[in-house]
GUKOL-550414 format. One record per residue (C-alpha): residue number from 0; y, x negated, z; residue in one letter. Coordinates in Angstrom, 1 decimal, decimal comma. Example, Ala and Ser with C-alpha at 12.3 -4.5 7.8 and 13.67 -1.06 7.14 Angstrom:
<domar nr="0" yy="-4,5" xx="-12,3" zz="7,8" rest="A"/>
<domar nr="1" yy="-1,1" xx="-13,7" zz="7,1" rest="S"/>
END
This chain:
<domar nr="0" yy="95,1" xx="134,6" zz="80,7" rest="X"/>
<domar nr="1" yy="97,6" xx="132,2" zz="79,2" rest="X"/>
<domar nr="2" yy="98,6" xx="132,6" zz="76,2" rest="X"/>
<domar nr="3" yy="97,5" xx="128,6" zz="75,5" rest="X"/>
<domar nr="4" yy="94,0" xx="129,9" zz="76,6" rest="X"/>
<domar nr="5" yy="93,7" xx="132,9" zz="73,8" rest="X"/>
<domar nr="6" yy="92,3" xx="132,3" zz="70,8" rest="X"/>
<domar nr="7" yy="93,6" xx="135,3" zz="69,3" rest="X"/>
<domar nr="8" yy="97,4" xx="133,3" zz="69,8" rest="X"/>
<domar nr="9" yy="95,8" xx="129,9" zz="68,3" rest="X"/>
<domar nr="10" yy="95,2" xx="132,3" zz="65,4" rest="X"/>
<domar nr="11" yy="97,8" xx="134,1" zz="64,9" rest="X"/>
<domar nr="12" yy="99,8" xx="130,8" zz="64,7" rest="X"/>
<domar nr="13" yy="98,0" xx="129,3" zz="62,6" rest="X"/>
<domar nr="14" yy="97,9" xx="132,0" zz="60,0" rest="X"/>
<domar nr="15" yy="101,9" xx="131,6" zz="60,9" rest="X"/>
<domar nr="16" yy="101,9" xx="128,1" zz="59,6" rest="X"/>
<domar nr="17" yy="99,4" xx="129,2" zz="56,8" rest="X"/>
<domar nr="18" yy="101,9" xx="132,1" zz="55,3" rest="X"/>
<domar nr="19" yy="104,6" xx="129,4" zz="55,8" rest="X"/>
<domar nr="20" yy="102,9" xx="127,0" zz="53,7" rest="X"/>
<domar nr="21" yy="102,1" xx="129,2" zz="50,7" rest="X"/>
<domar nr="22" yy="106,0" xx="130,2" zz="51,1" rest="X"/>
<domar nr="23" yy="107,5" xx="126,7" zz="51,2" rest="X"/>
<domar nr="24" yy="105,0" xx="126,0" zz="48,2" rest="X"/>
<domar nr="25" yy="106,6" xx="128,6" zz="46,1" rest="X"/>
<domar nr="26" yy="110,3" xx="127,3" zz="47,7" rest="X"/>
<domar nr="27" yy="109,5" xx="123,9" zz="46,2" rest="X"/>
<domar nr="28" yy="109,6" xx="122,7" zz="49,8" rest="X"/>
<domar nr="29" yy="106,7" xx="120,5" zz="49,4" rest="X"/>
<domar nr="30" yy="107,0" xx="117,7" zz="52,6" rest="X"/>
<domar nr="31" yy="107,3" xx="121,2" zz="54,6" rest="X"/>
<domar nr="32" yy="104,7" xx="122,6" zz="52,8" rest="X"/>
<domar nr="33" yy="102,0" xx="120,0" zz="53,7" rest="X"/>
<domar nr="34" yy="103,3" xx="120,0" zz="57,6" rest="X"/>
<domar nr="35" yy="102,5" xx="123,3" zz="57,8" rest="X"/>
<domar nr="36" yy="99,1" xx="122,9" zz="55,9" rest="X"/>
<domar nr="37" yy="98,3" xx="120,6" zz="58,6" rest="X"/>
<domar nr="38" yy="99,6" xx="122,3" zz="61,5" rest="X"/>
<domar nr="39" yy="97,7" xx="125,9" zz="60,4" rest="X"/>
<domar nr="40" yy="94,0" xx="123,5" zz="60,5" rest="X"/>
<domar nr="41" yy="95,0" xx="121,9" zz="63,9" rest="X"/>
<domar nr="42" yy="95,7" xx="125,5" zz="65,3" rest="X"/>
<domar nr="43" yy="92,8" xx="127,0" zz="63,7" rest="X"/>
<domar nr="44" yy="90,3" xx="124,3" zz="65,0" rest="X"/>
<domar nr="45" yy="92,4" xx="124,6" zz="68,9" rest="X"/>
<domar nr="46" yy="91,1" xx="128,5" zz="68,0" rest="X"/>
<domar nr="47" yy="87,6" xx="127,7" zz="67,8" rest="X"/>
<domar nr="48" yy="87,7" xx="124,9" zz="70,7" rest="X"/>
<domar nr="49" yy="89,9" xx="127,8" zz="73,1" rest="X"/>
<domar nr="50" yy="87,2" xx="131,0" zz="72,3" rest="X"/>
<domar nr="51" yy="84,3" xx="128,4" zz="72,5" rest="X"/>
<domar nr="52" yy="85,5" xx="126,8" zz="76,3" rest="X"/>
<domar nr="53" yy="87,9" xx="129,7" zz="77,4" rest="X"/>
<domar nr="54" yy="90,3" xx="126,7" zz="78,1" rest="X"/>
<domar nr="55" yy="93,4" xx="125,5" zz="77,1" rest="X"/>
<domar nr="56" yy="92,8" xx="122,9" zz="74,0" rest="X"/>
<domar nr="57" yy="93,5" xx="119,3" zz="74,2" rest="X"/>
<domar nr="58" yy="96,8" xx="118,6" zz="73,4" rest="X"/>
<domar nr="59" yy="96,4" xx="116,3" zz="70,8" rest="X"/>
<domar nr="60" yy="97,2" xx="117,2" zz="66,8" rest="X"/>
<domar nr="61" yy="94,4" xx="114,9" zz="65,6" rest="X"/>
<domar nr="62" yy="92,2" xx="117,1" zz="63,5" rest="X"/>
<domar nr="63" yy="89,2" xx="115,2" zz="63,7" rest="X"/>
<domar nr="64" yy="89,4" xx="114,8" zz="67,2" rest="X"/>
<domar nr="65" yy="89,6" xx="118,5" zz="67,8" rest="X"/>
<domar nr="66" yy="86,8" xx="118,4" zz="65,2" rest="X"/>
<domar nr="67" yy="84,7" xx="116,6" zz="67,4" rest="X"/>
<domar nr="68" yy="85,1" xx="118,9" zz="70,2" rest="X"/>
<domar nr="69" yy="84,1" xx="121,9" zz="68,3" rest="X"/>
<domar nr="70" yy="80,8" xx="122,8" zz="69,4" rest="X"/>
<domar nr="71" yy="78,0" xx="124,4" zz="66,8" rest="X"/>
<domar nr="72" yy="78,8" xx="122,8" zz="63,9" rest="X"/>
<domar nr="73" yy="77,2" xx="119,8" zz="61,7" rest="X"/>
<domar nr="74" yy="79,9" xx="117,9" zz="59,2" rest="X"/>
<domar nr="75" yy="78,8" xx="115,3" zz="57,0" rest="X"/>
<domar nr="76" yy="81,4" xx="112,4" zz="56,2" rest="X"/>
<domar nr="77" yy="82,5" xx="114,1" zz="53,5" rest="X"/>
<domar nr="78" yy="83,7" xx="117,0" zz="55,2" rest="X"/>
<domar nr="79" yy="85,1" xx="115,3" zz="57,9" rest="X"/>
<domar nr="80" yy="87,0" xx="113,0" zz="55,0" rest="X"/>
<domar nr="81" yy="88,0" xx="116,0" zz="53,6" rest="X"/>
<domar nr="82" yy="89,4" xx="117,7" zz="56,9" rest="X"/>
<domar nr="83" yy="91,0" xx="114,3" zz="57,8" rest="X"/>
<domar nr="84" yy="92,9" xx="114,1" zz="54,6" rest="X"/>
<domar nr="85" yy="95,0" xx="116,5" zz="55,8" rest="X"/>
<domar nr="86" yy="96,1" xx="115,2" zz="59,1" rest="X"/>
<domar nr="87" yy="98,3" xx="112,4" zz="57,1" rest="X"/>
<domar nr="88" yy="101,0" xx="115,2" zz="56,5" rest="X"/>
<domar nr="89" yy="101,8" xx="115,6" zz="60,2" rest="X"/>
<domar nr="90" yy="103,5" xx="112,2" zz="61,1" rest="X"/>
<domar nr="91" yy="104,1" xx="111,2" zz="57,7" rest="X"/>
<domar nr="92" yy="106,2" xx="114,5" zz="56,7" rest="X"/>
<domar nr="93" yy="108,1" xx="114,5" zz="59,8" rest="X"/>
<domar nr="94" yy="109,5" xx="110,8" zz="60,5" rest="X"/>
<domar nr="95" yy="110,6" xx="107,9" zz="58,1" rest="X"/>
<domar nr="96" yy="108,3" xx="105,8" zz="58,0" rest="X"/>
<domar nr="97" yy="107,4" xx="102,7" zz="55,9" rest="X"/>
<domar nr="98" yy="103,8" xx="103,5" zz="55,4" rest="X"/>
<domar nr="99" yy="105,2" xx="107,2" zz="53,8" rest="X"/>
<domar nr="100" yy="106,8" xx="107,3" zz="50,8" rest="X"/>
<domar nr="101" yy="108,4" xx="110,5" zz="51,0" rest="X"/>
<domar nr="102" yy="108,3" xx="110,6" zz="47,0" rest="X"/>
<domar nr="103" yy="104,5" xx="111,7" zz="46,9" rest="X"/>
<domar nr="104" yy="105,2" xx="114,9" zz="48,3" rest="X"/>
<domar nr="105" yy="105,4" xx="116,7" zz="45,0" rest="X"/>
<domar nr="106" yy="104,3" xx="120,0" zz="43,5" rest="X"/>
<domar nr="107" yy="100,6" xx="118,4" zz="43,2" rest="X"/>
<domar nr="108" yy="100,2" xx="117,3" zz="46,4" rest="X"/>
<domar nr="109" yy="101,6" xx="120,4" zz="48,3" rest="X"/>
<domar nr="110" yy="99,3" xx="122,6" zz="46,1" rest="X"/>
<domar nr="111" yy="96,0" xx="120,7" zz="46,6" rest="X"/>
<domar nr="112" yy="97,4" xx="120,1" zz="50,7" rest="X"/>
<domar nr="113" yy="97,6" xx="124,1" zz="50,7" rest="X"/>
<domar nr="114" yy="93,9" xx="124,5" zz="48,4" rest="X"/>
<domar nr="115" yy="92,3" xx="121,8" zz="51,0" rest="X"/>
<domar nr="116" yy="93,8" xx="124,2" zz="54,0" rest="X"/>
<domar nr="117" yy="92,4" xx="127,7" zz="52,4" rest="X"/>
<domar nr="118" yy="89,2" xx="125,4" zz="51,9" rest="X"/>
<domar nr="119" yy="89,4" xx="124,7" zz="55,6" rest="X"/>
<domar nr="120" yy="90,4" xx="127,8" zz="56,7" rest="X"/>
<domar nr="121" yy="87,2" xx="129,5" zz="54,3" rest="X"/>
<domar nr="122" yy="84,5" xx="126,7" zz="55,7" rest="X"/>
<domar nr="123" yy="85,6" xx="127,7" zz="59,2" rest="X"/>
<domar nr="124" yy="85,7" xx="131,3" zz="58,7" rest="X"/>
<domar nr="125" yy="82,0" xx="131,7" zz="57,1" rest="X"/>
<domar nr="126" yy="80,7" xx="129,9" zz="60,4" rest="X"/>
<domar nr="127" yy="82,2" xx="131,3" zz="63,5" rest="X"/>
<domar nr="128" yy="83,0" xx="134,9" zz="64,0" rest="X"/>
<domar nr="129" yy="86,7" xx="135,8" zz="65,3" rest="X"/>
<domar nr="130" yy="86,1" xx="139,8" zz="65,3" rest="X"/>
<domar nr="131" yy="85,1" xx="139,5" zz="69,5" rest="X"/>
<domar nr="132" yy="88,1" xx="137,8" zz="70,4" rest="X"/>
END
């Protein structure tokens, strides 16, 4: 098995990226802080796509398109408005664009992009079981 095929790596990573956060959080490192909030979601969902198809996931970092493949699961708009709030710290912590200003990633936003994550992480958990893989 490759290690892009394991769930148990997707997870490990993303709980990675999920320490990282809370670290870069208390570091006042708040633009990294909301990357990593996004990446540990995208791994976590590429988790539950890999243990549910035994596959490699897409290789996209859209998180409600690696909703969508997540099979078993019901989300209502507002969850998925709520899981795709997220996904605006990938591109917009990581290049400078005009659409970003990179003065909104303050203390507030990094704590609520790290509560939306442990939210995330929380609704996930409750529904599929990760103890067989």
């Amino acid at each position: 098995m490759s290690r892009e095929s394991d769930p148990k790596e997707w997870r490990r990573f993303a709980e990675i990226d999920r320490r990282a956060a809370r670290h870069l959080l208390d570091a006042g490192d708040y633009d990294s802080c909301a990357f990593h909030c996004q990446q540990a979601v995208e791994k976590f969902l590429k988790a539950i796509i890999v243990q549910q198809t035994g596959e490699r996931p897409p290789h996209v970092h859209d998180l409600l398109t690696l909703l969508r493949k997540v099979s078993g699961i019901e989300t209502d708009e507002e969850t998925e408005r709520f899981i795709g709030s997220i996904d605006t710290y990938y591109v917009g912590t990581r290049y400078p664009l005009e659409v970003v200003d990179p003065g909104i990633f303050d203390k507030p936003l990094a704590q609520s992009a790290v509560d939306k994550m442990e939210r995330i992480f929380q609704w996930f958990s409750t529904r599929f079981n990760f103890e067989d893989t």
